[in-house]
C-alpha atoms as a printed R data frame, in Angstrom:
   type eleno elety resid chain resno      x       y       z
1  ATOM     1    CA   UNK     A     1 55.378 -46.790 -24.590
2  ATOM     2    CA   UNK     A     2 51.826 -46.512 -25.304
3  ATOM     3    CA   UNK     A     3 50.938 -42.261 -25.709
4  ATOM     4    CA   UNK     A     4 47.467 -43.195 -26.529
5  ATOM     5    CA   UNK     A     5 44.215 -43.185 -24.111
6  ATOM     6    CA   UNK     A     6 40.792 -43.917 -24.363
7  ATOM     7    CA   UNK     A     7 38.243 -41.561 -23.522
8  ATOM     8    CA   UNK     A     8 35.306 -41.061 -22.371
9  ATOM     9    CA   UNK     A     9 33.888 -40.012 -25.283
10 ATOM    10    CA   UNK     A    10 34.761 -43.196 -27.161
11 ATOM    11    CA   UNK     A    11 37.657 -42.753 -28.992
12 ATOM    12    CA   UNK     A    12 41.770 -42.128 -28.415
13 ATOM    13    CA   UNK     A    13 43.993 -39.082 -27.322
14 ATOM    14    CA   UNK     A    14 47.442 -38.677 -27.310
15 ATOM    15    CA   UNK     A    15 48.906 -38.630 -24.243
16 ATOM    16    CA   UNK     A    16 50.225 -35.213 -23.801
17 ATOM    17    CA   UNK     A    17 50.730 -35.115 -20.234
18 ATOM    18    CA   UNK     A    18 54.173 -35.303 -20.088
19 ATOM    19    CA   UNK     A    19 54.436 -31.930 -21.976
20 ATOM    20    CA   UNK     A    20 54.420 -28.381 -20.052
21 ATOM    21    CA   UNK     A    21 51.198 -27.113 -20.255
22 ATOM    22    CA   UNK     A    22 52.282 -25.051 -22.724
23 ATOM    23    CA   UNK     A    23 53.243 -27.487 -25.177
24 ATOM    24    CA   UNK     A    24 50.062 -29.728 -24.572
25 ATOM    25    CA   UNK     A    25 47.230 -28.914 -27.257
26 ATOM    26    CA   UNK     A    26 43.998 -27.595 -26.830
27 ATOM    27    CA   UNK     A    27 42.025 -30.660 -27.082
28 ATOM    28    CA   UNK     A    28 44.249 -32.735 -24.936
29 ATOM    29    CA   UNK     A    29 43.691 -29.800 -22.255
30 ATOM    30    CA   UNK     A    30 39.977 -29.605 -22.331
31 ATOM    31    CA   UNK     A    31 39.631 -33.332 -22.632
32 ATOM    32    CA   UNK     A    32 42.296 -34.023 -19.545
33 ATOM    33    CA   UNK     A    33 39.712 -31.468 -17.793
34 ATOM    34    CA   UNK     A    34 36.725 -33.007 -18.804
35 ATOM    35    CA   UNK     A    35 38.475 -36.125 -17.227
36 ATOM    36    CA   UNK     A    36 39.367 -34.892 -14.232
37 ATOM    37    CA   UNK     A    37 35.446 -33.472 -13.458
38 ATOM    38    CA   UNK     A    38 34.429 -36.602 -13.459
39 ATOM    39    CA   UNK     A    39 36.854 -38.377 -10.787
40 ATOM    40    CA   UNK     A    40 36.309 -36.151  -8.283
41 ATOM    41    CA   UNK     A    41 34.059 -37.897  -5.435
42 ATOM    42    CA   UNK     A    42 32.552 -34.494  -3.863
43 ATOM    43    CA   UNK     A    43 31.432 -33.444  -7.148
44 ATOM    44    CA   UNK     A    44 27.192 -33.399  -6.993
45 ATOM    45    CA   UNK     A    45 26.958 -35.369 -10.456
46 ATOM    46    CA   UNK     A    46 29.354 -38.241  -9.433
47 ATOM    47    CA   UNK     A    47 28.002 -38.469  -6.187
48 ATOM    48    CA   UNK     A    48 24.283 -39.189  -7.874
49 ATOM    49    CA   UNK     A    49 26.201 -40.861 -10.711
50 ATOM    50    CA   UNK     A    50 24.222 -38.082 -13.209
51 ATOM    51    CA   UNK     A    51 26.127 -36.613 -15.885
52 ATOM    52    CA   UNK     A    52 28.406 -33.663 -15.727
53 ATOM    53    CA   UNK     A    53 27.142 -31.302 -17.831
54 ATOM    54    CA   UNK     A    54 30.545 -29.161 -18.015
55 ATOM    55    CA   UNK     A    55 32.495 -31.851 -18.590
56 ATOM    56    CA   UNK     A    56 30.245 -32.861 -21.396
57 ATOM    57    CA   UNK     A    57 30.601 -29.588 -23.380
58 ATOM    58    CA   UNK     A    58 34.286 -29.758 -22.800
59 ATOM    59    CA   UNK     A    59 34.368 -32.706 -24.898
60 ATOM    60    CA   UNK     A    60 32.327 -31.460 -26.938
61 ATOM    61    CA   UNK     A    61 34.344 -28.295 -27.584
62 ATOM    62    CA   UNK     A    62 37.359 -30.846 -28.241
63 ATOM    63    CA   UNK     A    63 35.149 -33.365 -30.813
64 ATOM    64    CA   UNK     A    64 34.462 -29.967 -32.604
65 ATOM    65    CA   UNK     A    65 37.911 -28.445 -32.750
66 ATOM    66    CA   UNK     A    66 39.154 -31.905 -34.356
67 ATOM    67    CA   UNK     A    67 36.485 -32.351 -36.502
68 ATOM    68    CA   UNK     A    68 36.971 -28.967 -37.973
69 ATOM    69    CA   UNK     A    69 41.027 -29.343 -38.336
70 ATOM    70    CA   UNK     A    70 40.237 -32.442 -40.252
71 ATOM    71    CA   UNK     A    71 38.189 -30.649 -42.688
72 ATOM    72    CA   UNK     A    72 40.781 -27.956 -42.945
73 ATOM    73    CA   UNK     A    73 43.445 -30.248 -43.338
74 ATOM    74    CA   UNK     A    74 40.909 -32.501 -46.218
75 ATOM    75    CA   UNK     A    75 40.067 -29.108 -48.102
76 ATOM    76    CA   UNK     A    76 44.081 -27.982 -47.754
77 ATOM    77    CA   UNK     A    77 44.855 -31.377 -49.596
78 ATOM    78    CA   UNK     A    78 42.143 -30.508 -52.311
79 ATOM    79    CA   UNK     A    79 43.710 -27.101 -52.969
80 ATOM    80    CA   UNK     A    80 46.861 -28.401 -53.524
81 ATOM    81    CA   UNK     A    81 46.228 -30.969 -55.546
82 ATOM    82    CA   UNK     A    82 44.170 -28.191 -57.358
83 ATOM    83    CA   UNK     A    83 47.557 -26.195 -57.686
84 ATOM    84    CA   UNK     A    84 49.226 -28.910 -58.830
85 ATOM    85    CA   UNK     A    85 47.085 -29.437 -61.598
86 ATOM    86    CA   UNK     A    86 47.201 -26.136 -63.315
């Protein structure tokens, strides 16, 4: 079973859909909302095929929140190799 899905803002999520809300991370959430924005057919912006603003800074928001866990996890790495030195 594939878990992983392209998105919109060109790269891959896990699919976390089959988790309780709960369970499902923050990214997934507000890219799985982003998502949803744009497939709905009454919405003004996908009616005049313009871009959803919203939906935009929700992905944003995600792209942020994993860029900044990867340089927490890269600078985590560093200080234990640091450690691990002394």
């Amino acid at each position: 079973m594939n878990d992983l899905k392209f998105t919109t803002a060109g790269d891959y999520m896990k699919d976390e859909s089959h988790l309780p809300v709960s369970e499902q991370s923050l990214v997934f959430r507000l890219r799985k909302r982003a998502e949803i924005r744009r497939q709905i057919k009454d919405r003004k912006s996908v009616q005049e095929g313009a871009p959803d603003r919203i939906a935009n800074l929700l992905e944003e928001a995600a792209n942020e929140i994993e860029s900044l866990k990867k340089q927490v996890t890269a600078l985590t790495v560093v200080l234990d190799v640091e450690r691990n030195m002394k």
